[in-house]
Residue, then its C-alpha position, 0 to 999 in steps of 0.5 A: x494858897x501860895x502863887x509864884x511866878x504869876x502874870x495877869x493878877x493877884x486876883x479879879x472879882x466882879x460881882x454885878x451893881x445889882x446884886x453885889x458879891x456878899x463876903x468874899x474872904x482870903x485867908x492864908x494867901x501869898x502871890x508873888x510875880x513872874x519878873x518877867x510877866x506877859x499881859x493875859x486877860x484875867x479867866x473868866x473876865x470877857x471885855x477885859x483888856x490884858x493885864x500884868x502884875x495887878x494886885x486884888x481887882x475887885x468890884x461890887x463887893x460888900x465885904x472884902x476880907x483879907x486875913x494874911x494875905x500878902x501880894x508882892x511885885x505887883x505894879x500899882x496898887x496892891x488893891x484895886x477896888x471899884x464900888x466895894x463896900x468894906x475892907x477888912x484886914x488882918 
């Protein structure tokens, strides 16, 4: 996947407390941002304010795994992760 040009976020991945995202794998991913990128509310994601220029946003997760994946003009921290077991990268 090749992004350009994008504005709310890399991506935004909520999985619920109780039942949690199993394995959720990127591969072959690239997003750039829009230098000058409008706040939107990511799709599909009621009750979440606006954002711009956000990384990966992921919640309630076990197995997040990231292979080549590369996000870049982001404000703050590339990966946003709230209750996410495990992290794997290559």
């Amino acid at each position: 996947i090749e992004a350009t040009n994008c504005h709310a976020a890399a991506a935004y991945i909520t999985g619920l407390p109780e039942s949690k995202v199993t394995r959720l794998t990127f591969q072959d991913v690239h997003v750039t941002f829009a230098a000058d990128a409008e706040p939107f509310v990511p799709a599909m994601a009621c009750g979440v304010e606006p954002m711009a220029r956000q990384g990966i946003i992921a919640q309630n997760v076990k197995v997040l795994d990231l292979q080549n994946v590369v996000i870049e003009g982001q404000d703050g921290d590339e990966l946003q992760l709230e209750n996410v077991d495990k992290i794997v990268r290559s």
